[in-house]
C-alpha positions in Angstrom: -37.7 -0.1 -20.0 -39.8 1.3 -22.9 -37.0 4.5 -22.3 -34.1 2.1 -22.7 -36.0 0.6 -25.5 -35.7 -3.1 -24.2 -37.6 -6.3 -23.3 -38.3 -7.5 -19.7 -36.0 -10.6 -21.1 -33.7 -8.7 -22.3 -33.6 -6.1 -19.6 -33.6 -9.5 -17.1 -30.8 -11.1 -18.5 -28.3 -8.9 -20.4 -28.8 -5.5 -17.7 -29.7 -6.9 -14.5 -28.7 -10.5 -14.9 -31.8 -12.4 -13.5 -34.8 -14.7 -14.8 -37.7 -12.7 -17.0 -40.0 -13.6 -14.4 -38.3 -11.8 -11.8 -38.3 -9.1 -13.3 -41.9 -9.3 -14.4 -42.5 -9.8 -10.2 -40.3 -6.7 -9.7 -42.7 -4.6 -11.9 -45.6 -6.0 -10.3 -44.6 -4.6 -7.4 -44.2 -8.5 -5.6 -40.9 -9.9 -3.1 -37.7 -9.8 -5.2 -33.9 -10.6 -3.9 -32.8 -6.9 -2.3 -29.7 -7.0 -4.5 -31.9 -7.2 -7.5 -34.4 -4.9 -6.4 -31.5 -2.4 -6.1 -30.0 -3.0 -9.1 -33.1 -2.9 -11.2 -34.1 0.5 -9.6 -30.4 2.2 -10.1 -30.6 0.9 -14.5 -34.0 2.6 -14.2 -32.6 6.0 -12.6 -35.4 4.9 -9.7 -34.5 6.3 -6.2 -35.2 2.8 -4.2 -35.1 4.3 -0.9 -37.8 6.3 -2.1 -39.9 3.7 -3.2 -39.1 1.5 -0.1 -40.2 4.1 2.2 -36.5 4.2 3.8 -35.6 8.2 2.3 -35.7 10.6 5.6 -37.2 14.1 5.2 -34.9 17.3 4.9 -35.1 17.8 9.0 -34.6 13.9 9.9 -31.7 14.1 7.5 -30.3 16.8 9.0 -30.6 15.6 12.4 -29.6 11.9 11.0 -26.2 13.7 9.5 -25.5 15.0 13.6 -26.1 11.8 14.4 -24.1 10.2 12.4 -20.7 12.1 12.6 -21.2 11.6 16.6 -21.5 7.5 15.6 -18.7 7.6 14.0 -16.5 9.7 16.0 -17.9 6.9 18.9 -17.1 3.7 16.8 -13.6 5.0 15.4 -12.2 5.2 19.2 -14.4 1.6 19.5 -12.0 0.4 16.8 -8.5 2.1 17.4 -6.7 0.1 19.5 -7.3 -3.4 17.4 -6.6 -1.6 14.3 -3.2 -0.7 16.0 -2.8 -4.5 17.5 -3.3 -6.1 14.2 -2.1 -3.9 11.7 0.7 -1.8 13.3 3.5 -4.4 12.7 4.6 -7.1 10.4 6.6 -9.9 11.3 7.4 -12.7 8.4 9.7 -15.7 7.1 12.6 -15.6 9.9 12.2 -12.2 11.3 13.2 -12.9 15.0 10.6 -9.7 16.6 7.9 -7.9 14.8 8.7 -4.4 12.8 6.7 -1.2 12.9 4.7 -1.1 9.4 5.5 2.7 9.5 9.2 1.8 9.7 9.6 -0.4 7.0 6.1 0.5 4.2 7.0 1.5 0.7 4.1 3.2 -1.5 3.0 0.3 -3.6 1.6 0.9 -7.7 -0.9 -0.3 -9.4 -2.0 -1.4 -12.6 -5.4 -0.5 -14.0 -5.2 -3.1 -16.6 -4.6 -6.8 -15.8 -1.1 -7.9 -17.6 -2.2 -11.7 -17.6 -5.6 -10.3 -19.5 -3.7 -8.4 -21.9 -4.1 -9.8 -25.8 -0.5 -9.8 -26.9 1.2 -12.4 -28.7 4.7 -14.3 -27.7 6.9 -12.0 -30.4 5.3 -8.6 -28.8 6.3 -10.2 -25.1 9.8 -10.9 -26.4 10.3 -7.6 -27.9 9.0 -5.8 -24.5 11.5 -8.4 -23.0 14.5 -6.8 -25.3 16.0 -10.1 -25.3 18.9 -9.8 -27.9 20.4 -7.9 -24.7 19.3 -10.2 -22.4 17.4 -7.1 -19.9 16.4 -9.0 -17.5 14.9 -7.0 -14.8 11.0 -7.6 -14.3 11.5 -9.4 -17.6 10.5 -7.2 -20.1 8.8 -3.6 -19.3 5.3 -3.2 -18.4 4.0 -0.3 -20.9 1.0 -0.5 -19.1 0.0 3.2 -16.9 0.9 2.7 -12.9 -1.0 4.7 -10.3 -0.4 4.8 -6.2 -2.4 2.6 -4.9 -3.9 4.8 -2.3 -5.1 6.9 -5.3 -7.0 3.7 -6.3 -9.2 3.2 -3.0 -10.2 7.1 -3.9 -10.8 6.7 -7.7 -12.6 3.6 -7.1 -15.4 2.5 -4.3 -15.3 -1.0 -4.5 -11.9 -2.6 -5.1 -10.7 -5.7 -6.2 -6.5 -6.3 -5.4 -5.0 -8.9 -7.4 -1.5 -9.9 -6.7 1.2 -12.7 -7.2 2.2 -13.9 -3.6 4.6 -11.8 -1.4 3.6 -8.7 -3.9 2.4 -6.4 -0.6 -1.2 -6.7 -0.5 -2.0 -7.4 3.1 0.9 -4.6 3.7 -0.9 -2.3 1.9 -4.3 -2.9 3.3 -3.0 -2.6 6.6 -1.3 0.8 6.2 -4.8 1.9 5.0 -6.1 1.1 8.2 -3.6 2.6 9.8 -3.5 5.9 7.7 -7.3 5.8 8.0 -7.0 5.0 12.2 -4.5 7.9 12.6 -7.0 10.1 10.1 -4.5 10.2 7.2 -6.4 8.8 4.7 -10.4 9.3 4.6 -10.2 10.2 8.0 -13.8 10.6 8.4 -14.8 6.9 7.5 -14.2 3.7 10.5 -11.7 1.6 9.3 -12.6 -2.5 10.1 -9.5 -5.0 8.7 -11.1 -8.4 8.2 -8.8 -11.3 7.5 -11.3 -13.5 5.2 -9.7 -17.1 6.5 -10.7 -15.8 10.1 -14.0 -14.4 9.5 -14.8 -17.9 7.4 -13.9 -19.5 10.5 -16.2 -18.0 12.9 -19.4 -19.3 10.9 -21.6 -15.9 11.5 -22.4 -13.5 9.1 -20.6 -10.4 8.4 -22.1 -7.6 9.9 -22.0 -9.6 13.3 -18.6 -10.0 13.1 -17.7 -6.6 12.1 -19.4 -5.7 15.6 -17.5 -8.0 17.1 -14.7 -5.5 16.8 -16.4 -2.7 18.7 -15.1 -2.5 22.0 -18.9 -0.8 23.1 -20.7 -1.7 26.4 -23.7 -1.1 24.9 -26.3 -3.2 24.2 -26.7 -0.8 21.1 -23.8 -1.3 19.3 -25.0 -3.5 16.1 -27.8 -0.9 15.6 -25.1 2.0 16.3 -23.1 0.2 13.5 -25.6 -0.6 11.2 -26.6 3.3 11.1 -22.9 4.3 10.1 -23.2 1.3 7.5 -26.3 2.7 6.3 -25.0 6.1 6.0 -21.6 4.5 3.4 -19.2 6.1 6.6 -17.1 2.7 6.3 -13.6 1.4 4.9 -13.9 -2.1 4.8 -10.6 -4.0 4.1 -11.3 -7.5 3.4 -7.8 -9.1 2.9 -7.3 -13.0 1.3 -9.9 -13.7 -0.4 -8.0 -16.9 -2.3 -6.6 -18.2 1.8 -10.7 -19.5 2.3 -10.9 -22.9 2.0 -13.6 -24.2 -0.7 -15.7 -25.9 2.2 -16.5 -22.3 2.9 -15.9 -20.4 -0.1 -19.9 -20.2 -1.5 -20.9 -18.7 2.0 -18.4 -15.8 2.0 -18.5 -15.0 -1.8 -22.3 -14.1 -0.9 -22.0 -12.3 2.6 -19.3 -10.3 0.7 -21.8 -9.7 -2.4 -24.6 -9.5 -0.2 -22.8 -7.3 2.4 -21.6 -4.8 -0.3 -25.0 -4.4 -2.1 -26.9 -3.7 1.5 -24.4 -0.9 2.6 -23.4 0.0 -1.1 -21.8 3.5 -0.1 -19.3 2.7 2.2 -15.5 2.1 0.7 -14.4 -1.9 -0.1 -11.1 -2.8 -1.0 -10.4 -6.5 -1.0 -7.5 -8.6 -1.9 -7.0 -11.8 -3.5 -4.1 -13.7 -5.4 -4.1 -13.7 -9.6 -5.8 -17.2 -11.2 -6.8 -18.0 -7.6 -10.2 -18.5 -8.6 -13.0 -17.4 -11.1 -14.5 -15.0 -8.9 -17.1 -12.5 -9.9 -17.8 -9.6 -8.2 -19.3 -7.2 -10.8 -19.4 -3.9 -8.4 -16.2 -4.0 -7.7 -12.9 -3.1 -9.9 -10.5 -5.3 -10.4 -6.6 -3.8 -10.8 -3.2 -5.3 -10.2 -0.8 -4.6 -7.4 2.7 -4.2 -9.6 6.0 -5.1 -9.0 8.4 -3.1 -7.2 11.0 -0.5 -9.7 14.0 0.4 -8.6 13.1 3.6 -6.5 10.1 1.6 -4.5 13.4 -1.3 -3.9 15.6 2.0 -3.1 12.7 3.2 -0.7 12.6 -0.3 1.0 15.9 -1.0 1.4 17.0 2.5 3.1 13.4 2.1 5.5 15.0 -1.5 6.3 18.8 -0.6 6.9 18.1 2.5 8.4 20.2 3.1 11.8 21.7 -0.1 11.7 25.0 -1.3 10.9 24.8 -2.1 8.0 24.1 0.9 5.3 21.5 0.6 2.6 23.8 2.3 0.1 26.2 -0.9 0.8 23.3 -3.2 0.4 21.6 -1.5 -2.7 25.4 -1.3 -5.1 25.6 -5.0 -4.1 22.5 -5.3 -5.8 23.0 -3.1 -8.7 25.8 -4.6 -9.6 24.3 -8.9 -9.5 20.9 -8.4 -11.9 19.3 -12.0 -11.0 19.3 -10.7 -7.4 18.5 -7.3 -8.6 15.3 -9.1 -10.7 14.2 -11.1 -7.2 13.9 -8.0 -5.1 11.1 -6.9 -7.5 9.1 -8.9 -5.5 8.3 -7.4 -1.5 8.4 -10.9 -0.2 11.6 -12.1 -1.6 13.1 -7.9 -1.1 12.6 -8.7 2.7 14.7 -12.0 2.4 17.1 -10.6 0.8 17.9 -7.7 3.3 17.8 -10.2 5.9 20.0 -12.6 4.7 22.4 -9.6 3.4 22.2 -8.1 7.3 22.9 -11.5 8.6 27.3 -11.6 7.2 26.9 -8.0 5.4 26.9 -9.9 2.0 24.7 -12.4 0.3 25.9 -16.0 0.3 28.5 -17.0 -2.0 26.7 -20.3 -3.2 23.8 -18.3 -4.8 21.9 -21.4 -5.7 21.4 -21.5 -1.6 20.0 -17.8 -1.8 17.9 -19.0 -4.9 16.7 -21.9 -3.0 15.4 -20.1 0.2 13.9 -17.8 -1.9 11.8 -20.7 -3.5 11.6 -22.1 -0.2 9.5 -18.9 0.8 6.9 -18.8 -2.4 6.7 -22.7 -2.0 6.2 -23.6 1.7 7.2 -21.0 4.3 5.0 -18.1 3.0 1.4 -20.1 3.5 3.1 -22.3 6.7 4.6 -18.9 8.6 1.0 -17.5 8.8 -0.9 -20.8 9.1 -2.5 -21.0 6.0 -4.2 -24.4 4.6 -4.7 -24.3 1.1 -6.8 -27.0 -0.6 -4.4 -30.1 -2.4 -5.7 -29.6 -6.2 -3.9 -32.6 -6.7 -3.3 -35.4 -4.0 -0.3 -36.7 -6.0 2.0 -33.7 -6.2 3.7 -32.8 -3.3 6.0 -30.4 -3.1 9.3 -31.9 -4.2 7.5 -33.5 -7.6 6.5 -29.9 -8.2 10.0 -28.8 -8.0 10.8 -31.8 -10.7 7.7 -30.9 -12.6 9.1 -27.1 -12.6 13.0 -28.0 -13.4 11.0 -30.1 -16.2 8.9 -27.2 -18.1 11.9 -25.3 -17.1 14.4 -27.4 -19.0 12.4 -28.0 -22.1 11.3 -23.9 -22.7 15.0 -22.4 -21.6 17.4 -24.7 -23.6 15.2 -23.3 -27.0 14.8 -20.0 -25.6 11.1 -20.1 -25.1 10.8 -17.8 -22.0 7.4 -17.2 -22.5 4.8 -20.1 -23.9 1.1 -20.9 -24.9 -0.8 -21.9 -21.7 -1.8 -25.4 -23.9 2.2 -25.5 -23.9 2.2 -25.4 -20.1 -0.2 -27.7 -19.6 1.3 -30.3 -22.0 3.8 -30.4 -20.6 1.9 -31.0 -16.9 -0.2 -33.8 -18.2 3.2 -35.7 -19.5 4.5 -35.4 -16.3 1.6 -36.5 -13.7 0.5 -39.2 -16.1 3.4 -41.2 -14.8 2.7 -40.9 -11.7 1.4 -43.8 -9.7 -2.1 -44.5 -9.6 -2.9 -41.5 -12.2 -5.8 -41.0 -14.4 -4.8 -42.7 -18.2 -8.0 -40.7 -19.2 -6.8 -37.7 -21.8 -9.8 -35.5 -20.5 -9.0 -36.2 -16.8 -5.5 -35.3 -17.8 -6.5 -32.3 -19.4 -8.5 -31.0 -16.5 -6.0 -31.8 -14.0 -3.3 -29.9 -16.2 -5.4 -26.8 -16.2 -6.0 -27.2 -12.3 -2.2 -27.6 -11.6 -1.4 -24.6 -13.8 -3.9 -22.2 -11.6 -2.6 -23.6 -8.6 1.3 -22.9 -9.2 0.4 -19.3 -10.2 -1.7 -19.1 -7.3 -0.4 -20.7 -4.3 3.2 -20.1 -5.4 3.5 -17.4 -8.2 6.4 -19.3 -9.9 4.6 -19.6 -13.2 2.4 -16.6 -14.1 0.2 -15.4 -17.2 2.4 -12.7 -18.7 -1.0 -12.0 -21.3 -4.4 -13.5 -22.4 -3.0 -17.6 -22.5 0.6 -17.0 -22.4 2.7 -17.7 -19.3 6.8 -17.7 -18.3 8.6 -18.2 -15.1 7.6 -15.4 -12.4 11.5 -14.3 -12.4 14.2 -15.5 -15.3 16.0 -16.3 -12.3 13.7 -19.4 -11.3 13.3 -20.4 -14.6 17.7 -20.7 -14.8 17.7 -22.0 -11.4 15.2 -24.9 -12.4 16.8 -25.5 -15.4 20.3 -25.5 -13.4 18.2 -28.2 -11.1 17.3 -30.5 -13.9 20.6 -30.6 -15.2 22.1 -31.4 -11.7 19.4 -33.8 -10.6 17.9 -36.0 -13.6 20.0 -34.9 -16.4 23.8 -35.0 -15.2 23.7 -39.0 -14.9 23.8 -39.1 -18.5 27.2 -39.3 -20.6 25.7 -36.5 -23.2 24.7 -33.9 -20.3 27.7 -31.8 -19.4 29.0 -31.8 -23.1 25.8 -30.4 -24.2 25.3 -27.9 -21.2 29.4 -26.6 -22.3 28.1 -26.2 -26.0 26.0 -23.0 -24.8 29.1 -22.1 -22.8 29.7 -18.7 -25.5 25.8 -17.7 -25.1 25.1 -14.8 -22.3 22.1 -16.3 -21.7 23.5 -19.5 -20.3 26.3 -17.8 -18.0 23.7 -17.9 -15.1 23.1 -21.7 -15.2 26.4 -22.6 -15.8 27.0 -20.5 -12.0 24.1 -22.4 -10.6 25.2 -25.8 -12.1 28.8 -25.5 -10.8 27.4 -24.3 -7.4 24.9 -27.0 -6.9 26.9 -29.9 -7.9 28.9 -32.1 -5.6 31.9 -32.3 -7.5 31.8 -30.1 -10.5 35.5 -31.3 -11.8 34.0 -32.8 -15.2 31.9 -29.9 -15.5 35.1 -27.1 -14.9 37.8 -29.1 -17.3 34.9 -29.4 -19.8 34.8 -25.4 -19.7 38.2 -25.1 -20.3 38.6 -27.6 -23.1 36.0 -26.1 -24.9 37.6 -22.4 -24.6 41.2 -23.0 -25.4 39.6 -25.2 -28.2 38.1 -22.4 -29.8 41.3 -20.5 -30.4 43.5 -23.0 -31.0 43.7 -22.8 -34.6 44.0 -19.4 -35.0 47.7 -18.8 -35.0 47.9 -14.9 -34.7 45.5 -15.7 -31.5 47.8 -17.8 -29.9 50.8 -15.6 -30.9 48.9 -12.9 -28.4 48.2 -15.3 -26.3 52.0 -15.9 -25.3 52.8 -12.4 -25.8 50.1 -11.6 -23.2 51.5 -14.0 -21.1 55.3 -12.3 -20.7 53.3 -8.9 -20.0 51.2 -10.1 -17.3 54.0 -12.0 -15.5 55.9 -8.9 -15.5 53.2 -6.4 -14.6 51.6 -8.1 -11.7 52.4 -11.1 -9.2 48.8 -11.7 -9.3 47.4 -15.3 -11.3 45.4 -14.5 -14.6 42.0 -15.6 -12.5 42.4 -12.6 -10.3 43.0 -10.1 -12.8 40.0 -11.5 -15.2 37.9 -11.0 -12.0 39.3 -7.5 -11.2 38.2 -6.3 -14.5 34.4 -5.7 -13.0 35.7 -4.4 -9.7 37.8 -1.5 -11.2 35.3 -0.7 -13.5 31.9 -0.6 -10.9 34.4 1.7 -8.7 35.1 4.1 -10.8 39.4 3.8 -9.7 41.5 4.9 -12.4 42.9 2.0 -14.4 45.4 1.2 -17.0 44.3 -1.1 -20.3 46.2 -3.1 -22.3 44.3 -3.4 -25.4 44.3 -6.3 -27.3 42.1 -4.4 -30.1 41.8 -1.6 -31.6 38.3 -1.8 -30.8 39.2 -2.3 -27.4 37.1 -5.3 -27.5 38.9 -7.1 -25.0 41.1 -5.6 -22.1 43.1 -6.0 -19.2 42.5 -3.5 -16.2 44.8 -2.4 -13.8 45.0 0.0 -10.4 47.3 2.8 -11.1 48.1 2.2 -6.9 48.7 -1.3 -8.1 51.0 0.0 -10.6 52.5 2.0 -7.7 53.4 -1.4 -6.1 54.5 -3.2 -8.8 56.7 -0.1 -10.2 58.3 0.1 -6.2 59.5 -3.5 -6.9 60.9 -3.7 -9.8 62.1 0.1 -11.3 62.9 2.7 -9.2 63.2 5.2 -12.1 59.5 4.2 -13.1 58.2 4.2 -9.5 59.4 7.8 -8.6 57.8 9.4 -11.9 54.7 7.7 -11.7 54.8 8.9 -7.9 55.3 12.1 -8.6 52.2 12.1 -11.3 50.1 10.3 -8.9 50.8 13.2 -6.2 50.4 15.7 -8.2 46.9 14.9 -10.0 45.1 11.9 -7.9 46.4 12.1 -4.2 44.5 15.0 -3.6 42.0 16.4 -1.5 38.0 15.7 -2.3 37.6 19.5 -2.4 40.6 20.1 -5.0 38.7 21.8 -8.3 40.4 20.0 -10.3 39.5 16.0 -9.5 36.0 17.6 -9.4 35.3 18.8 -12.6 38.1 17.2 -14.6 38.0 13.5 -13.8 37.4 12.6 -17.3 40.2 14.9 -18.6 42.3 13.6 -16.0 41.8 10.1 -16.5 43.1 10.5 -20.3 46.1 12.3 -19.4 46.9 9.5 -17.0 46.2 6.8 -19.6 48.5 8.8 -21.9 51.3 9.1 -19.7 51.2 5.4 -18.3 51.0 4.5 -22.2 54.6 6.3 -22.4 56.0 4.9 -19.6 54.9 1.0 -20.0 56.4 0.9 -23.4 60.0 2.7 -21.7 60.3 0.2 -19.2 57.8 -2.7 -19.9 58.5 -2.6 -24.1 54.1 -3.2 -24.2 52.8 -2.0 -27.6 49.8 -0.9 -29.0 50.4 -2.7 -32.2 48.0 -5.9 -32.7 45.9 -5.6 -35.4 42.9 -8.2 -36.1 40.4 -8.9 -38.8 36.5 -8.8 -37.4 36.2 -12.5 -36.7 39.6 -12.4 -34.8 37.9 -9.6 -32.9 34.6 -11.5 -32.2 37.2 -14.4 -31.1 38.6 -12.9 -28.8 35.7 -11.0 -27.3 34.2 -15.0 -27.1 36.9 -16.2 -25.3 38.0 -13.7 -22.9 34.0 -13.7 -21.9 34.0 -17.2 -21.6 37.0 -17.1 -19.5 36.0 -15.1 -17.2 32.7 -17.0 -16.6 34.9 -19.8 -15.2 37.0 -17.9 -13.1 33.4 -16.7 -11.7 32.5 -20.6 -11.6 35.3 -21.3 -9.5 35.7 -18.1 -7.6 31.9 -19.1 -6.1 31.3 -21.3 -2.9 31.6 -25.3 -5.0 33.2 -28.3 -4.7 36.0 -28.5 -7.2 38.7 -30.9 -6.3 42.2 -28.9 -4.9 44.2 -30.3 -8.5 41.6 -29.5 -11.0 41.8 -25.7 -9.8 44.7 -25.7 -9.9 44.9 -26.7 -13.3 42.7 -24.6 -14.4 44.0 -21.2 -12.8 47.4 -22.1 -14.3 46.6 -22.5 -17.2 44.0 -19.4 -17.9 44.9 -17.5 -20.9 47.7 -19.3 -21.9 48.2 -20.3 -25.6 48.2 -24.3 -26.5 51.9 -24.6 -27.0 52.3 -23.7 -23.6 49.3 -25.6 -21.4 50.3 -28.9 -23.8 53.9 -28.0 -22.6 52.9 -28.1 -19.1 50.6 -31.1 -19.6 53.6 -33.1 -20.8 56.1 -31.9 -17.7 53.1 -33.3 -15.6 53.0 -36.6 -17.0 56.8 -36.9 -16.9 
């Protein structure tokens, strides 16, 4: 200590992290705890197996290294088959028969830094987030350096695995028992998989049950094992720390700190859920298992579809193209429900507030309940459907502001309001504010729904909740009230609304009000512009003559053509092209074949010639783009022959922006109603008849009606 230039009370307290007199006891050469003794000795560069008398000589050593490899050769064929029973498959939520974990395991990343640890502030969060265009995958991008997480167990000896629920950690610590069992990955070590809720359970210590999964006839077999122990030839994958209950938590904290300071060399990677608890385990290092990218979903998706009906590339543009869904399958857990719901019809559900739901269902209930775990009940009072009102609550009062991320004293504000009223709760502001904080920690950690995105700052796990809550208290508490709807239909021109207007309209009974509201407010916002509405009933002679089809299927067609890649026609209605209409050229084939035979036999002969073509002709190969100009410029010649459709509309910049707003806003309720609702037979109607028309014309209709 005189080296290190310290005290024995500061060398006790700040170095080793004991009492001054222990230390002084230590020096003295009297009893101490093991742990400390060995901790004290490796500070002071002292060998303690030295000192204890427990070093071998050069020969023992030698003979001790023969002995050892032929232990361990013993014990890993003691330990193969119930490594291949309990960690070769997977089976979870409503799989119907269990899965080969080689079939279906996708490398998993980790981060080295701890996101919810980060010191950020809300601005940097929401310029990570790039929220002016609304990018909501993983919300926001995590700067932060990724590694594979097998690289981890080798950089590091003793881990620590933090992860939001359903992120892949008991995956991934089976497939390192397996890749260790089969010699793949440190194939020289035993590889023991302890689930931590089942080894609290059995009441004995660690290293007892650890032999309990040696399948020796010998009487030997504890000393056999302690001897590879000794010798650090272990991987010991210790999976749940967060699914003990407290009753037993103090008693497996220390046989894992004790256990991991008596056989220090051997390899430990355990796993535990983020905020769980305040754990402390200072040997080991503490990373976090990251979300899935796009490749690691690619990966999944092709391991899961492969040889089956169904093809991944079907399942994986279905997701591409629907980025809430895309944003869920970030997450292994809710990845998995979403290929089996997709493999169930070959599409997801057209009511996506059901797929939302079930996906709740899973972090909420199902997850825990499918592999019968009991967590403890932080708070007697709130069950699981006032947590849902407590979430559509905090989700209500941070989305309508546009506060997707806020101050964990936000959070729990907004917690204590809420249990406060419940019955028989505390009135007491500091019993409030402790119950807050404990209700916080357990929704991040039993559920992951609300997580710490830095050092006090938290947001929804997914934007996707936090609309679908906020869709839920509209529906549920808020939609009773005469001012609701009207305000809801006031966001109706932001892009960051369009998702809760979907879910609204989807979870809603009868979403009549809801739809004509829409459409008031749309045609509303043109009405006064007069050169608007002059295009308007232009537009409306042009699309009645180019296609039989209502303005509701061409507004949703628009996507469609585009996400294809099939050649289309536009009529622009800009210069800027801010707003068009998109059109087949084979649907102009069968609209032509009706009505002009002239116009049908040249644009037959052009199609022919250029398009109806073999995949291996040169030219569609390398000259699509050229191609696709020289059809737009000969369908521009013949529309205005035979159609008379110019090119000719000219408006100022807030015309533009107009238009742009309405056509947008427009086609969000022909999404609304081309969904799985309730909307009455006559109000669609209405509505689909009278898309895109100018005033003059749906007051015209409106007045037939009534006579």
């Amino acid at each position: 200590m005189i080296d290190l230039n310290l005290t024995q009370e500061v060398f006790a307290e700040t170095r080793v992290g004991c009492r001054r007199s222990t230390i002084s006891n230590f020096l003295n050469g009297k009893p101490v705890a093991r742990d400390i003794f060995i901790r004290a000795c490796e500070i002071l560069k002292l060998d303690w197996q030295e000192i204890t008398g427990l070093k071998k000589s050069s020969t023992d050593k030698q003979q001790t290294e023969i002995d050892i490899d032929a232990l361990v050769n013993q014990l890993r064929k003691q330990v193969k088959a119930d490594i291949e029973n309990r960690c070769g498959t997977m089976r979870i939520l409503d799989m119907t028969q269990p899965i080969g974990l080689s079939h279906i395991y996708t490398q998993v990343n980790i981060l080295e830094k701890i996101l919810g640890r980060r010191r950020k502030e809300i601005a940097e969060l929401q310029r990570d987030c790039n929220l002016e265009d609304f990018d909501r995958f993983g919300l926001g991008k995590v700067t932060e350096a990724k590694i594979p997480a097998q690289d981890a167990v080798t950089k590091y000896r003793k881990l620590l695995i933090l992860g939001k629920p359903g992120a892949g950690k008991t995956t991934f610590l089976k497939h390192l028992a397996i890749q260790c069992n089969n010699g793949q990955f440190q194939g020289d070590l035993v590889p023991f998989f302890v689930t931590l809720k089942d080894f609290a359970e059995s009441g004995i210590n660690l290293l007892s049950y650890l032999n309990c999964f040696l399948s020796s006839i010998k009487e030997s077999s504890l000393e056999d094992l302690k001897q590879v122990l000794g010798s650090g030839k272990a991987l010991i994958l210790l999976d749940g720390l967060d699914e003990v209950l407290e009753a037993d938590s103090d008693r497996v904290l220390r046989e894992v700190r004790e256990f991991s300071t008596d056989f220090h060399n051997n390899r430990y990677v355990m796993t535990c859920r983020i905020a769980a608890k305040e754990y402390t385990f200072e040997q080991f290092t503490e990373v976090e298992i990251a979300d899935f990218d796009w490749q690691q979903i690619t990966t999944f998706a092709n391991n899961w579809f492969k040889n089956k009906a169904i093809k991944p590339e079907t399942f994986l543009d279905r997701i591409k193209e629907d980025k809430p869904i895309q944003e869920l399958a970030s997450n292994p857990l809710l990845l998995t429900l979403l290929c089996l719901a997709f493999e169930e019809s070959g599409d997801f559900p057209h009511n996506r507030a059901r797929l939302y739901k079930e996906g709740l269902d899973a972090l909420l209930k199902k997850w825990d309940a499918k592999r019968g775990i009991k967590r403890d009940k932080v708070y007697q009072k709130l069950w699981l459907q006032r947590k849902e009102a407590l979430l559509s609550k905090i989700a209500w009062d941070t989305f309508a502001p546009g506060e997707y991320f806020f101050k964990q004293e936000v959070a729990e504000k907004y917690i204590s309001e809420y249990i406060r009223n419940l019955p028989g709760a505390s009135i007491d502001e500091e019993a409030l504010q402790l119950d807050s904080e404990v209700v916080l920690k357990s929704i991040e950690a039993q559920h992951g729904l609300l997580v710490a995105r830095a050092k006090h700052i938290y947001s929804f796990s997914h934007l996707t909740f936090h609309e679908y809550f906020t869709a839920r208290e509209i529906v549920i508490v808020r939609q009773s009230a005469e001012a609701a709807l009207p305000e809801l239909v006031s966001h109706i021109f932001e892009k960051r609304w369009r998702e809760v207007f979907l879910l609204v309209v989807a979870m809603s009974d009868n979403a009549d009000r809801l739809v004509l509201l829409m459409k008031e407010k749309i045609d509303i916002s043109v009405a006064r512009d007069e050169k608007i509405q002059e295009f308007l009933q232009w537009l409306n002679v042009r699309i009645s003559k180019l296609n039989s089809k209502s303005a509701t299927e061409l507004i949703l067609q628009v996507k469609e053509t585009k996400e294809t890649g099939d050649f289309y026609v536009e009529i622009n209605v800009s210069p800027s092209r801010g707003v068009s209409l998109y059109l087949n050229i084979s649907e102009l084939l069968k609209i032509a074949k009706k009505g002009n035979s002239i116009l049908y036999q040249r644009m037959e002969k052009f199609y022919n010639r250029y398009y109806n073509l073999s995949p291996s002709n040169k030219i569609i190969q390398t000259g699509k783009f050229i191609l696709q100009n020289k059809l737009a410029s000969f369908l521009e010649k013949m529309l205005f022959k035979y159609f008379n459709i110019t090119h000719n509309w000219q408006f100022d910049g807030e015309q533009k922006t107009l238009l742009i707003q309405y056509y947008r806003a427009n086609q969000l309720l022909a999404q609304c109603l081309h969904q799985e609702c309730y909307v009455s037979r006559e109000v669609r109607q209405e509505i689909e008849e009278t898309l895109l028309l100018p005033m003059a014309e749906i007051d015209r209709r409106r007045q037939v009606i009534r006579t």
